[in-house]
C-alpha positions as CSV (number, residue, x, y, z in Angstrom):
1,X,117.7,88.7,84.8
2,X,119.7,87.7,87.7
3,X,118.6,87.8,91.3
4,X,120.1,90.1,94.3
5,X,119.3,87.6,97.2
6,X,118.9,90.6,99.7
7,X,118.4,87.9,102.4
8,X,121.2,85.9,102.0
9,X,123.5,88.9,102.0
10,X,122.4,91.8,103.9
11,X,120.7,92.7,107.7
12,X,118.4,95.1,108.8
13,X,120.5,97.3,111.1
14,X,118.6,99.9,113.9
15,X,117.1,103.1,112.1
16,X,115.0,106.2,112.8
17,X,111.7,107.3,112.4
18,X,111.0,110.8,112.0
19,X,108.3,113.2,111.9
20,X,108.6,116.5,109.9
21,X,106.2,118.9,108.3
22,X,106.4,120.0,104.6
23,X,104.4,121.9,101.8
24,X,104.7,122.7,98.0
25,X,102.3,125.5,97.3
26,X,103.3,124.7,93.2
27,X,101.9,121.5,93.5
28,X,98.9,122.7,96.0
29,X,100.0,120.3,99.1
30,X,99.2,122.3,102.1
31,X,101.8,121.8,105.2
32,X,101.6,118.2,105.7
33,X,102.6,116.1,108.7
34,X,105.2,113.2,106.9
35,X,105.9,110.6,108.7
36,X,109.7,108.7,107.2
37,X,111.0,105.3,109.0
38,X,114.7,104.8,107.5
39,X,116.4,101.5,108.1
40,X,119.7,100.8,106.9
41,X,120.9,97.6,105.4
42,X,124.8,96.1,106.2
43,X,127.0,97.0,103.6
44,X,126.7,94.2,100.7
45,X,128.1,92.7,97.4
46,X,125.1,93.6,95.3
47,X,126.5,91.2,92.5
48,X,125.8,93.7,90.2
49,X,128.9,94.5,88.3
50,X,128.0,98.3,86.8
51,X,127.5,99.3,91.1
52,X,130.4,100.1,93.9
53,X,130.4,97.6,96.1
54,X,130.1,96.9,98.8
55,X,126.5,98.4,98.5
56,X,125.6,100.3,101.3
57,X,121.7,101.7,101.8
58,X,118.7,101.9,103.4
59,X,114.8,101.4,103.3
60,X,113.1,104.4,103.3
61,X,109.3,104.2,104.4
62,X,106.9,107.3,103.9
63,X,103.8,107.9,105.1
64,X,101.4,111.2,105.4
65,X,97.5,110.9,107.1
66,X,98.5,109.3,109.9
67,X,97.1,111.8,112.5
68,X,99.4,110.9,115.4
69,X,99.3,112.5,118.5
70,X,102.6,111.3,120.2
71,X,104.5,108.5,118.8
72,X,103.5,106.4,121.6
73,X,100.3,106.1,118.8
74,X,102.7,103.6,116.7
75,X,102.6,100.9,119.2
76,X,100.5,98.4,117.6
77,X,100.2,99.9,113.9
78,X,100.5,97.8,110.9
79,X,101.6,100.2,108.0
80,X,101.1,97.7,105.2
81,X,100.7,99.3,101.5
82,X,96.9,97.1,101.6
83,X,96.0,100.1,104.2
84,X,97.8,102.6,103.4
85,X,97.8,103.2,99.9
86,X,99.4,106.6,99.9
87,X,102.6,105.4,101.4
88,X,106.0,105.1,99.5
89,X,108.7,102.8,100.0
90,X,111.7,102.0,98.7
91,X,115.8,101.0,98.3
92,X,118.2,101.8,96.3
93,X,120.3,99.4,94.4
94,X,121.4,99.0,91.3
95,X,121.8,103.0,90.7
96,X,117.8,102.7,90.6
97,X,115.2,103.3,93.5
98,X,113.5,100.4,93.5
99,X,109.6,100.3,94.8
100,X,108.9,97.8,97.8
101,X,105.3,96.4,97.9
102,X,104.8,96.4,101.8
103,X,103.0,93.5,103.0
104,X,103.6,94.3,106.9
105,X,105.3,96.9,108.7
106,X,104.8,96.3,112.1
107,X,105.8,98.5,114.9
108,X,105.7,97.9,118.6
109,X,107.0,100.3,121.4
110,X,109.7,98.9,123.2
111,X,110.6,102.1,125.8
112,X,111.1,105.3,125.4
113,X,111.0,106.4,121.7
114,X,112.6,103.1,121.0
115,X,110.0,100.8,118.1
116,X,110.8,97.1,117.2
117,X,110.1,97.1,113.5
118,X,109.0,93.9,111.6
119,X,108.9,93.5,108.1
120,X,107.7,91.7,105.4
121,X,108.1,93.1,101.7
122,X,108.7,92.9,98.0
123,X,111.3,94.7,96.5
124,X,110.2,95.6,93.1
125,X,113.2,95.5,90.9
126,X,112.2,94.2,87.8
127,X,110.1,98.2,87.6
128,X,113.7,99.3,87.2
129,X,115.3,96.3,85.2
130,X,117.6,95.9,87.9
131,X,117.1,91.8,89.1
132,X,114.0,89.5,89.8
133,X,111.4,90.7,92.1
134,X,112.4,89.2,95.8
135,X,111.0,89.0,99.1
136,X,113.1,90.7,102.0
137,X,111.8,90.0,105.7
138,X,113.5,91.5,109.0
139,X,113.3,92.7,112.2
140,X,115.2,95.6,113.7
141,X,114.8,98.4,116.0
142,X,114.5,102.4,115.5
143,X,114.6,105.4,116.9
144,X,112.0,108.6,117.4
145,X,113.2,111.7,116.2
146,X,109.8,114.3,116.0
147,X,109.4,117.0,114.1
């Protein structure tokens, strides 16, 4: 299986976070306050020769049960999957969505509704037979868009 080297080819660009309610009365989740951080990646040769290149995507970060106020309450959080367990993350590559294991997401308020975001994961895409598993650090910044 051959390996992406996300890395060595691609950057973090700046991304949002947003905040929007939802329910699904069929599968008995009540309106729920979601919580999404989307950071886009610089377009990419995937080395994968069945995908378009360049690739161009994002990581896409979910969380619910967060009980934030104002998103001034995201300075300081630390939204690894250790802590939060019901969180979702993942990128797609390789016509697949592949999981990401976050071991840090760290968020500091810079002004406004403007976050630095740092972080540290494990893109999963051996769950997809896509490539090796592979680390993928950054830093970046995003934007607050509420709900």
């Amino acid at each position: 299986m051959q390996t992406i080297n996300l890395e060595s080819k691609t950057n973090a660009l700046p991304g949002e976070i947003e905040s929007y309610w939802f329910e699904n009365e069929s599968v008995g989740l009540k309106n729920t306050l979601f919580h999404r951080i989307t950071i886009p990646l610089s377009p990419f040769d995937s080395g994968l020769e069945y995908e378009q290149q360049p690739v161009e995507t994002a990581i896409v970060f979910d969380w619910y049960k967060l009980n934030l106020k104002c998103p001034e309450d995201l300075d300081g959080l630390n939204l690894r999957h250790d802590t939060f367990t019901d969180a979702e993350a993942s990128v797609y590559i390789g016509c697949s969505h592949n999981w990401c294991h976050v071991k840090s997401l760290e968020i500091s308020l810079l002004s406004g509704g403007e976050f630095r975001i740092k972080g540290n994961l494990i893109v999963e895409f051996e769950n997809e037979g896509v490539a090796k598993n592979e680390p993928f650090c950054f830093e970046t910044t995003a934007i607050f868009r509420g709900a």
